[in-house]
PLY file of the C-alpha trace (Angstrom):
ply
format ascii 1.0
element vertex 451
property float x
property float y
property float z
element edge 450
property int vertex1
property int vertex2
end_header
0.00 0.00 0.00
2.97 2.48 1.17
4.27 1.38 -1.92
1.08 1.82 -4.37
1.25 5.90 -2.79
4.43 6.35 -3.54
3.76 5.62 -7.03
1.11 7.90 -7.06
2.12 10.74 -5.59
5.14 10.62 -7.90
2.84 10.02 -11.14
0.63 12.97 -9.77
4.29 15.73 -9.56
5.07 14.67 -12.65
2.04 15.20 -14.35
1.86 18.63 -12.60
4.92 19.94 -13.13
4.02 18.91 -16.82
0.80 20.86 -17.10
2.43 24.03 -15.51
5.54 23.96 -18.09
3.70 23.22 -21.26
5.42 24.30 -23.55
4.55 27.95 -24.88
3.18 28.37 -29.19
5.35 30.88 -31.04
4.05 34.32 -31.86
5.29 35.21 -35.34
3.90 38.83 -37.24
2.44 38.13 -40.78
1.57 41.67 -41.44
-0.37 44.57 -39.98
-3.42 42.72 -39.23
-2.94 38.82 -38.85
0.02 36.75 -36.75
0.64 33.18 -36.51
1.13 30.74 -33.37
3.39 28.04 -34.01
2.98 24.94 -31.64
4.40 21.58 -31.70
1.13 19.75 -33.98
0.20 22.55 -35.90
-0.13 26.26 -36.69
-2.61 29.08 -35.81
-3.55 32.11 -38.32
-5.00 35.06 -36.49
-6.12 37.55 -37.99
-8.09 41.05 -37.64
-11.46 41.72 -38.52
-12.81 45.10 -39.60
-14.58 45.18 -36.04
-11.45 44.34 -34.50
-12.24 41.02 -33.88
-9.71 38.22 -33.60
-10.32 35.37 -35.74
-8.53 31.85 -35.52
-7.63 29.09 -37.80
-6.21 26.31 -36.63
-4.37 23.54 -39.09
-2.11 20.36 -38.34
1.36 20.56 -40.40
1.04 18.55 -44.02
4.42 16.74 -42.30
5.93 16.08 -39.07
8.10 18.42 -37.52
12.08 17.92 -38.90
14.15 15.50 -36.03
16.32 18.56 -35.07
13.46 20.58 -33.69
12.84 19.61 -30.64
8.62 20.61 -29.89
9.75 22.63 -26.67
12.67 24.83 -28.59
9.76 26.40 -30.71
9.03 29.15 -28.51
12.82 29.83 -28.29
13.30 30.02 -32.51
13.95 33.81 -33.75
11.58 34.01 -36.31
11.76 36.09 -40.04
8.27 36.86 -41.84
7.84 37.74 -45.15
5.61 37.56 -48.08
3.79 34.44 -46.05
7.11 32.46 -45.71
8.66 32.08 -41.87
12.34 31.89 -41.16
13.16 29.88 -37.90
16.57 29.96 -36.80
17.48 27.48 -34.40
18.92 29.14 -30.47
22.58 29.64 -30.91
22.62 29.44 -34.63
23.42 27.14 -37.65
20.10 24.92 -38.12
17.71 27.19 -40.27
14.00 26.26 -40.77
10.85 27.91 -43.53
7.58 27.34 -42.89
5.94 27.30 -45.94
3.02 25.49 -47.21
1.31 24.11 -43.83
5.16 22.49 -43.21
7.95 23.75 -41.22
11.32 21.82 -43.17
14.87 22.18 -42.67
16.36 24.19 -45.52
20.04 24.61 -44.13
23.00 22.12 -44.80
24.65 23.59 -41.17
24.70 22.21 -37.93
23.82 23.94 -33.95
26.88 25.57 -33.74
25.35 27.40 -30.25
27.56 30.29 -30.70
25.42 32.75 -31.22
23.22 32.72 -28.42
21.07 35.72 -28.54
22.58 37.08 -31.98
19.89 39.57 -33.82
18.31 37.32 -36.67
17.05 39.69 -39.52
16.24 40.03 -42.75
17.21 42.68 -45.59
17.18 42.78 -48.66
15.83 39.33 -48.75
18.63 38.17 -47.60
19.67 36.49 -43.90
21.61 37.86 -41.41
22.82 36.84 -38.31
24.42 39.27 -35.54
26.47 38.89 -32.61
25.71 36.44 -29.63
26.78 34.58 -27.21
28.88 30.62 -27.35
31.55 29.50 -25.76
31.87 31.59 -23.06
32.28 34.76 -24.94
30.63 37.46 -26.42
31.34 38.04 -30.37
30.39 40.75 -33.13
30.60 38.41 -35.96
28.33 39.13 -38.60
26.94 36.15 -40.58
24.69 35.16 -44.07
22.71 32.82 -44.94
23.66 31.06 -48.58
20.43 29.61 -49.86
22.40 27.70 -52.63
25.36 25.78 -50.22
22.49 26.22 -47.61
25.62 27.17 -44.97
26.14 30.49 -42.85
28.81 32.94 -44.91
31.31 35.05 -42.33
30.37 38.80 -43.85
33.82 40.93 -43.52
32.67 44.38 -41.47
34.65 47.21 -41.02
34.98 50.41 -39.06
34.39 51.17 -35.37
33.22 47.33 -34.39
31.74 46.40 -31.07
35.12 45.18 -29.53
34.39 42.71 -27.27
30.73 41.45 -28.85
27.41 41.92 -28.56
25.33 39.74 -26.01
21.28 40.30 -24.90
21.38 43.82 -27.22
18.79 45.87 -28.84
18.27 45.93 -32.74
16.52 48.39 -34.87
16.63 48.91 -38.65
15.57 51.73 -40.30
16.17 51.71 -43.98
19.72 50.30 -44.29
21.12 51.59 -40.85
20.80 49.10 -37.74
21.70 50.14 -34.43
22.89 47.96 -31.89
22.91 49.55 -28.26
22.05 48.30 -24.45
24.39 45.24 -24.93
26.66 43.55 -23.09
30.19 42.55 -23.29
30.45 39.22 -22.12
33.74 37.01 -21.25
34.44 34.16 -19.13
30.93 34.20 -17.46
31.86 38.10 -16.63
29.46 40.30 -18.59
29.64 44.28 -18.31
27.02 46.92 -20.23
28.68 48.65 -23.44
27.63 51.99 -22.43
27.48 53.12 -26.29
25.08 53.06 -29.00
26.70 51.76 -32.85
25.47 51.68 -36.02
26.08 49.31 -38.66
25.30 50.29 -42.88
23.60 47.44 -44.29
24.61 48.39 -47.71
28.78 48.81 -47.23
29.02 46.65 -43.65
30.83 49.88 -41.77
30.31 50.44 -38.62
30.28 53.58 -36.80
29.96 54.56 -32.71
27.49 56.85 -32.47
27.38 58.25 -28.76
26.79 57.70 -25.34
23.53 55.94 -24.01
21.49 57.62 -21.75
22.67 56.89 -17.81
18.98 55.07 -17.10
20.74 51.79 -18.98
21.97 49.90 -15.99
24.78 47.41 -16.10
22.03 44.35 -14.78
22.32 41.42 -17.33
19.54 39.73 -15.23
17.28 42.09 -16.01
18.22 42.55 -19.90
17.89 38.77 -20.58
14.32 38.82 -19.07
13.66 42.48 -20.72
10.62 42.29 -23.15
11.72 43.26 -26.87
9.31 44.42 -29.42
9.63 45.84 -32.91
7.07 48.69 -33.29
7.74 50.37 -36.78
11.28 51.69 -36.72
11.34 51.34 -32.75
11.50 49.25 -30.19
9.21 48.52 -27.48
10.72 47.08 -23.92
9.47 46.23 -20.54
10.54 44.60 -17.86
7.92 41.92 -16.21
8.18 43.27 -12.95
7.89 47.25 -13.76
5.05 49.06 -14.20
5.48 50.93 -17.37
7.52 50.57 -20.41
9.65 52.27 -23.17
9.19 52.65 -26.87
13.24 53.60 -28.09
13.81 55.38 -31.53
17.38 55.58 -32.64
16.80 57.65 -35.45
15.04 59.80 -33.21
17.32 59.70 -30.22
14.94 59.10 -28.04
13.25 57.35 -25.47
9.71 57.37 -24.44
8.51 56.40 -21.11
4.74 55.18 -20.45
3.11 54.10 -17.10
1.00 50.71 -17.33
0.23 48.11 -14.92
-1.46 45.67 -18.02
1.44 44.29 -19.23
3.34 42.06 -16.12
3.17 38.89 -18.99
4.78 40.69 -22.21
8.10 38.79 -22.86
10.16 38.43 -25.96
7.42 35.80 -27.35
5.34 39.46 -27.84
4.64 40.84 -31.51
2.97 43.83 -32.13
0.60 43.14 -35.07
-0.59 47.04 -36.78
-1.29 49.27 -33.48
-1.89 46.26 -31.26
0.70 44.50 -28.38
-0.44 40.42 -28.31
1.41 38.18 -26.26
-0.11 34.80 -24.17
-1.94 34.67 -20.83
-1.87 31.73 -19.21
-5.36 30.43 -18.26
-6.38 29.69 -14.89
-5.50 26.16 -14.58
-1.94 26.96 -15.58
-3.01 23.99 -18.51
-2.45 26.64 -21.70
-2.52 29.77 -23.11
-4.85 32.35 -24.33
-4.10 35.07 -26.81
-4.32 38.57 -25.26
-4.15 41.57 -26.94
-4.15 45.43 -26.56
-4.42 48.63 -28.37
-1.80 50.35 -28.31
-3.70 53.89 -28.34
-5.02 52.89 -24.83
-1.35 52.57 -23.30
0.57 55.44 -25.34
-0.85 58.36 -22.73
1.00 61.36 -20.67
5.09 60.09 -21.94
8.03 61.31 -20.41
10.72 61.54 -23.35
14.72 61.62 -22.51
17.64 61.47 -25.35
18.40 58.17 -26.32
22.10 58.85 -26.39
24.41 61.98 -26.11
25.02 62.45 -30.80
28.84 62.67 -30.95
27.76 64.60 -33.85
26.23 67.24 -32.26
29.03 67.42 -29.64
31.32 67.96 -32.42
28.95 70.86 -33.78
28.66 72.36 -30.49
32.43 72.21 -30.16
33.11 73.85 -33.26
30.33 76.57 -32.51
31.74 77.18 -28.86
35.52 77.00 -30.56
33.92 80.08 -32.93
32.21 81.93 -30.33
35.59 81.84 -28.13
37.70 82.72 -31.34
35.52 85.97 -32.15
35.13 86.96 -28.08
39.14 86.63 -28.06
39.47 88.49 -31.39
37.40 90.96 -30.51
38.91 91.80 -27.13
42.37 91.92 -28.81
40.62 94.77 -31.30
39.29 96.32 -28.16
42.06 96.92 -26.76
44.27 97.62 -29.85
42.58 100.16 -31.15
41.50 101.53 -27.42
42.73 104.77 -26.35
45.93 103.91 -24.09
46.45 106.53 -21.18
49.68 108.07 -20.57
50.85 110.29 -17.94
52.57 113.58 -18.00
54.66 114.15 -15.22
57.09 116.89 -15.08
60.17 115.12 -16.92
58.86 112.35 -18.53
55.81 110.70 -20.42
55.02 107.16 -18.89
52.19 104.23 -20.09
52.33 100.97 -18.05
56.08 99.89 -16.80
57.93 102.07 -19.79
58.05 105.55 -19.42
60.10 108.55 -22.09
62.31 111.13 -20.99
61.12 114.80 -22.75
62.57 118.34 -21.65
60.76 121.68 -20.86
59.65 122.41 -24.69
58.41 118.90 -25.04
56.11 118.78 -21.61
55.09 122.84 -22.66
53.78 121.68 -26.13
51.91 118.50 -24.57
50.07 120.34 -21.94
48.51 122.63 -24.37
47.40 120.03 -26.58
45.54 118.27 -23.37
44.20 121.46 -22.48
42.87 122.21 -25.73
39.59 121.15 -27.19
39.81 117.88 -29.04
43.30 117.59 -28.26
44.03 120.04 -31.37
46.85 123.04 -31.19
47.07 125.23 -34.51
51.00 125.39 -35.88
50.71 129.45 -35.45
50.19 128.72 -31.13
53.52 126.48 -31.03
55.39 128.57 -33.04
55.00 131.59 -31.48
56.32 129.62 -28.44
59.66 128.93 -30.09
59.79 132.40 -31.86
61.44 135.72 -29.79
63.16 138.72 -30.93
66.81 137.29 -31.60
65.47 134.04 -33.65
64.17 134.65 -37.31
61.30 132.65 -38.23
62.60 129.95 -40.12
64.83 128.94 -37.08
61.64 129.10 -34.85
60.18 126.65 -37.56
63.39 124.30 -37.49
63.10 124.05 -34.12
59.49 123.44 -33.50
59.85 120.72 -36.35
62.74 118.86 -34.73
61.45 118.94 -31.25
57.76 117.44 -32.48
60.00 114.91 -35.08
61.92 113.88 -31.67
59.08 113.28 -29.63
57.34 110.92 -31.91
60.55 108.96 -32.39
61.18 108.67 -29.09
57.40 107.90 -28.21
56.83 105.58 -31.21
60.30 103.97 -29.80
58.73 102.98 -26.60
54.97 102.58 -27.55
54.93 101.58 -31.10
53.04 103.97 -32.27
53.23 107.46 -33.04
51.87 110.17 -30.34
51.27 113.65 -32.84
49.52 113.72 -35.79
50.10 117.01 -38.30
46.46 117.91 -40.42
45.62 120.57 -42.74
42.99 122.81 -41.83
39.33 121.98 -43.31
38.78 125.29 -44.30
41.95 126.86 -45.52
44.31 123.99 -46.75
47.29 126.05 -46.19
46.33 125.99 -42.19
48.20 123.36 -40.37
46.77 121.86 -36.80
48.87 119.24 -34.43
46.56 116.53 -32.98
47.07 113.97 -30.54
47.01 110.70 -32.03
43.49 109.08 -31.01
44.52 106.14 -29.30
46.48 107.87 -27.17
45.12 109.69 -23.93
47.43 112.06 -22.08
46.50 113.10 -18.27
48.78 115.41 -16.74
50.30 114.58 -13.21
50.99 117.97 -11.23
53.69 118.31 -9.15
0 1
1 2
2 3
3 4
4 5
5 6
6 7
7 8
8 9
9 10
10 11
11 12
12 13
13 14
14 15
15 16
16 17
17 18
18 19
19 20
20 21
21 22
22 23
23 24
24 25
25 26
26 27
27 28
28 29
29 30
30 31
31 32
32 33
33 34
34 35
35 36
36 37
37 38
38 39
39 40
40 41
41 42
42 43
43 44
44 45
45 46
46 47
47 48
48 49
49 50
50 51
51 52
52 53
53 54
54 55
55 56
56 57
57 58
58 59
59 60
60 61
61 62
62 63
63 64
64 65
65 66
66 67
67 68
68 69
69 70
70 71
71 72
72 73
73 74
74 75
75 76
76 77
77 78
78 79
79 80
80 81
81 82
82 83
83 84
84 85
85 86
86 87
87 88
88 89
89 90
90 91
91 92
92 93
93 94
94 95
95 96
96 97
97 98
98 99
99 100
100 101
101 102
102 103
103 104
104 105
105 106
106 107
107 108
108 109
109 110
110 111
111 112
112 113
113 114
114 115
115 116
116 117
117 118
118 119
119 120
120 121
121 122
122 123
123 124
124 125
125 126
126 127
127 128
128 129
129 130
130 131
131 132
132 133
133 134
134 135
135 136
136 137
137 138
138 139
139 140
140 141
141 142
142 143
143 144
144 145
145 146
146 147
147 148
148 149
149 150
150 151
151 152
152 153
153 154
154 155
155 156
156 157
157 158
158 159
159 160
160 161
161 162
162 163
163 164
164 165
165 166
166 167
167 168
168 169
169 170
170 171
171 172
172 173
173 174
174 175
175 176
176 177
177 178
178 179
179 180
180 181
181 182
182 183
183 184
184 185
185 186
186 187
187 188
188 189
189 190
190 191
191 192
192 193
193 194
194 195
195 196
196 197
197 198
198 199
199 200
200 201
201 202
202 203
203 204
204 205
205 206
206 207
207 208
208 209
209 210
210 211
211 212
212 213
213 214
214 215
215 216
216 217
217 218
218 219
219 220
220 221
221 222
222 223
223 224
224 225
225 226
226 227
227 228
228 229
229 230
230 231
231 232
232 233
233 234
234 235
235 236
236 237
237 238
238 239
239 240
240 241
241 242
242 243
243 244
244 245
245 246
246 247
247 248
248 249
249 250
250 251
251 252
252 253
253 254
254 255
255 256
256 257
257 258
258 259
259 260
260 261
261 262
262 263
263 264
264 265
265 266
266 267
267 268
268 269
269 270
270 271
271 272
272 273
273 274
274 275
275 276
276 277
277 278
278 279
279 280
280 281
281 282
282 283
283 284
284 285
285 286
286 287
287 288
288 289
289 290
290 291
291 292
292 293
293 294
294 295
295 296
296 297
297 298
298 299
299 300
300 301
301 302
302 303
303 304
304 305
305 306
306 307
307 308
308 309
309 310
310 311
311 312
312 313
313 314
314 315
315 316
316 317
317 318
318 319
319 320
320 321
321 322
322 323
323 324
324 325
325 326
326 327
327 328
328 329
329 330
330 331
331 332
332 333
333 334
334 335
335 336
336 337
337 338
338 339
339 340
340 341
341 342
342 343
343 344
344 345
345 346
346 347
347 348
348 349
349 350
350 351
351 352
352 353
353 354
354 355
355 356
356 357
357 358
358 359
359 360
360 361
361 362
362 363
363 364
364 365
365 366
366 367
367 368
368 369
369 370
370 371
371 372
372 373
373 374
374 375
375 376
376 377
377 378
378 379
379 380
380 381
381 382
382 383
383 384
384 385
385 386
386 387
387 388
388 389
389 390
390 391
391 392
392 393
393 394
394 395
395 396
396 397
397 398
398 399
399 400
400 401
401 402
402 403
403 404
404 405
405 406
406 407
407 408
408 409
409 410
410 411
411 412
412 413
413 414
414 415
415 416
416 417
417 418
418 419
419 420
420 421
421 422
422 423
423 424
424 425
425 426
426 427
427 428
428 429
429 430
430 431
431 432
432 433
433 434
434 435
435 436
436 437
437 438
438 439
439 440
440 441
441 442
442 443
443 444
444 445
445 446
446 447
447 448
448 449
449 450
């Protein structure tokens, strides 16, 4: 009897344990209004009514699933649509699978070569690509394509500024024939640590380019990125961690990152599509025996976002540089001007004329014909004041003229010596040409110290 129990109780755990881990269908987008669910016997089509209306088909595969799929690695296939043909790529990479036709077949000559673990399966330009991942204990950038006639996985040769140490658990989104990678981690040994940058890679020429900084709200918690929720949404990407209550819709192209309060979402995980303007993903049902289909419109969950920059555009540092570099170069240039063409002030003391730490010796004649031209208006002295100054009864006119010429000629040497720059300026009169005026020089101003 003690026996017959044991035998039950055991038969009734592993039953349980069954029901609760039943294996989970496939979500896979078909277009903007119908999805399929792929499960181990057959294959769902859902589809969109006018009235919003989910309808169901449900159909048994025309053959048996290949040997190397294993029914409970379904929900674990990455999974390309197009045209109504489905890519499955096996986890970790090699084995490729099409659904076509009611039949999922092997269409890949390759093996599970598990080193890509994670790796970004996409499509472009009808043709397969497979990026980054994890095998082996390390983290690699390797970018790989699919040849449909050896039916093998091509290395693709990339160039430029390449994720150095990999790309593990990242964040894809194409938009025309740029995909950016970002929120990945570098992963070696079992150590993994977040690549705080967001690249780019051109589809079209393979280069890749760094782009900028990510935003400080990406924490380094590879726990948290390998159970983050990742949805394409047009040329974004939706994620959401199970246990938060909201979620973010990330635009690279954009730079920027939208964040939206919900508490309807604690089941989205990375077996989530969004099908038009509508999240689906599976509820379990109440006996924890299988799954529903849930979904929900997205117009009812994008309300009230907060919006931060996605990452800090090397690009625009580079333009603010250059525009702060200008500004500087112009302030700096235009001080310099300032103060070049600005008046500079000398003093007048009773034997010499000094500006800064220099000073010039001058004699009586030279300190008598400076004060009047700082106590005259404008600074302007006509030739017929100085000269009378020089002129008395014993000297004839022309040596009162000599002498006022060679004292004024000595006085700008001397000051255009020191100063570099000349200190009297000789002008004709505006009325009468034949009038002749001393001037001090305008960028010189001359204050008399009294003794």
């Amino acid at each position: 009897m003690i026996l017959f129990f044991r035998v039950f109780l055991l038969l009734f755990c592993f039953l349980s344990f069954s029901q609760d881990f039943k294996a989970e269908p496939l979500l896979v987008k078909k277009d903007s209004v119908s999805f399929y669910s792929f499960s181990e016997k057959s294959v769902s089509y859902f589809r969109f009514n006018d009235q919003n209306k989910l309808i169901v088909k449900s159909i048994d595969y025309n053959k048996s699933l290949p040997k190397s799929l294993d029914s409970d690695l379904i929900a674990g296939l990455s999974a390309v649509s197009k045209k109504g043909v489905v890519y499955l790529l096996y986890p970790g990479g090699g084995i490729l699978y099409r659904f076509i036709d009611n039949a999922i077949e092997r269409i890949d000559e390759s093996f599970a070569h598990r080193s890509q673990f994670s790796g970004h399966f996409f499509m472009y330009k009808e043709n397969l690509y497979l990026l980054g991942g994890y095998g082996y204990w390390k983290s690699g950038s390797s970018l790989t394509k699919f040849n449909f006639q050896s039916g093998s996985w091509d290395l693709v040769s990339t160039s430029g500024q390449v994720p150095p140490e990999g790309i593990d658990q990242g964040s894809f989104v194409v938009k025309e024939n740029i995909l950016s990678v970002f929120d990945f981690y570098e992963t070696n040994a079992g150590t993994s640590k977040l690549n705080p940058n967001l690249f780019a890679l051109n589809l079209d020429t393979f280069m890749w380019s760094k782009k900028g900084a990510l935003n400080s709200l990406f924490k380094n918690d590879i726990r948290r990125s390998i159970l983050l929720a990742k949805l394409p949404y047009k040329e974004s990407l939706i994620t959401k961690a199970p246990w938060e209550n909201e979620f973010q819709i990330v635009s690279p192209s954009l730079n920027s990152i939208k964040t939206y309060k919900t508490n309807d979402l604690s089941q989205l995980s990375n077996n989530s599509i969004v099908v038009g303007d509508r999240m689906v993903y599976f509820s379990r049902d109440a006996k924890r025996t299988g799954y529903t289909v849930v979904f929900k419109p997205l117009s009812d969950l994008l309300l009230l976002p907060s919006e931060e920059l996605l990452y800090n555009d090397t690009l625009a540092f580079k333009v603010y540089g250059f525009f702060a570099m200008s500004l500087l170069f112009i302030l700096l240039l235009a001080v310099f001007i300032y103060f070049k063409r600005s008046a500079k002030a000398c003093f007048l003391s009773a034997n010499s004329l000094s500006f800064e730490e220099k000073s010039v010796a001058i004699n009586t004649d030279e300190r008598y014909f400076l004060k009047l031209l700082v106590n005259s208006k404008k600074g302007t002295i006509e030739n017929s004041l100085i000269l009378s100054y020089f002129k008395n009864g014993t000297t004839s006119l022309d040596a009162a003229i000599k002498r006022k010429n060679k004292m004024i000629d000595l006085l700008n040497k001397k000051f255009f010596d020191c100063f570099d720059t000349l200190l009297i300026n000789k002008v004709s009169g505006l009325k009468d040409s034949r009038e002749v005026f001393y001037i001090l020089n305008s960028s010189v101003k001359v204050f008399v110290k009294e003794s």
